[in-house]
N, C-alpha and C positions, 0 to 999 in steps of 0.2 A: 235531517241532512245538515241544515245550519248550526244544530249545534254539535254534532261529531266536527264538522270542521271549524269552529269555534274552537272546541277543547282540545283538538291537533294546532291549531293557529296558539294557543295559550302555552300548549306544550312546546312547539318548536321555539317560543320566546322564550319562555322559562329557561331550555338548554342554552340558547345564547346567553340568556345572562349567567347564567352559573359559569360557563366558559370564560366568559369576560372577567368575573369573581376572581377563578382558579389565575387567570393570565395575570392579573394584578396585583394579588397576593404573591403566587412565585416571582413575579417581576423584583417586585420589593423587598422580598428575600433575597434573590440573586443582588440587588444593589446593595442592599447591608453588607454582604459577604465580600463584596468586590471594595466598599468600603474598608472593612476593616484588614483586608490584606494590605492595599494601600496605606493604610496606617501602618501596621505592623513594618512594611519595606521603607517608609517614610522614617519612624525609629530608629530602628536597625538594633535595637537591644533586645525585640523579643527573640525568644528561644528558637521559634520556631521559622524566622526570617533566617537567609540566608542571603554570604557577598556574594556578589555579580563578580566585583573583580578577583575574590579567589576562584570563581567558579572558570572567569575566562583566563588567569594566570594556569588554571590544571589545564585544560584543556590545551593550552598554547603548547607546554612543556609535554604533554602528550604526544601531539601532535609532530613536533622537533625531536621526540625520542625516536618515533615513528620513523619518518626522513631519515634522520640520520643513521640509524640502521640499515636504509636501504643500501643494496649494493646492485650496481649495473651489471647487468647478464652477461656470461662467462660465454663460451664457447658450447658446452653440456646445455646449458637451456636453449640455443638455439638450432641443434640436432634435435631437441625434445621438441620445440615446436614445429619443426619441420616434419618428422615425421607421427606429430599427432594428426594432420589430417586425414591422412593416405592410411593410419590407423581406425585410425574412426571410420572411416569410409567401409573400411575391412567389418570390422563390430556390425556397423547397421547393415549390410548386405546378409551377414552371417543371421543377423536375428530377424533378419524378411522385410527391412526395410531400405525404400530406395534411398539412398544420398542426395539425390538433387532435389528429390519433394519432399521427402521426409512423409511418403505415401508407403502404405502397406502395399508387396510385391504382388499378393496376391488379387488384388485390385485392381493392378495393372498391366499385369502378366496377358491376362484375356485379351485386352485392347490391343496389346502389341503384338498377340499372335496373330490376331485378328491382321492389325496393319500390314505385316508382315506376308501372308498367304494371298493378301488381297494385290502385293507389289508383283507375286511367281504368277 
């Protein structure tokens, strides 16, 4: 009995150190890697670096193309969204579902018959 749990007590250290092994090895990789981007954005000549401020000059101009495009809703889009609700309302009643719960009808059909015969 002492030494099965000897050579379980050796084994569960062993996997802690190898674990600890593995954590500090990758550790050390991941920090080289972290180094040498840093370098590379530090530079700014390698190939593979890239500007911040063209990246946030695209984006800005994006963004301004976007906006300025927009235009304030006409009269046609606010029919449209008036009557999508009372459309939609129509669709889910149509396809068995209630609008206020967004519960299947058949679910709740029983209950309300129920309420119902229970009021006569």
């Amino acid at each position: 009995m002492f030494v099965e749990s000897l050579l379980l007590l050796l084994a569960f250290f062993g996997v802690i150190v190898v674990i600890f092994f593995l954590h500090h090895s990758s550790s050390k990789a991941l920090l080289s890697h972290i180094e040498e981007i840093r370098a590379d954005l530090t530079q700014g000549s390698s190939s593979t670096s890239f500007n911040l401020d063209e990246l946030k000059d695209e984006l800005l101009d994006m963004v301004h193309e976007t906006i300025g495009s927009m235009q304030p809703p006409n009269a046609f889009d606010h029919i449209v969204g008036a009557l999508s609700g009372p459309l939609q309302m129509w669709a889910m009643r149509k396809a068995g579902i209630d609008p206020a719960t967004g519960q299947a009808l058949q679910t709740i059909l029983p209950d309300l018959e129920e309420a119902f015969q229970s009021q006569d």
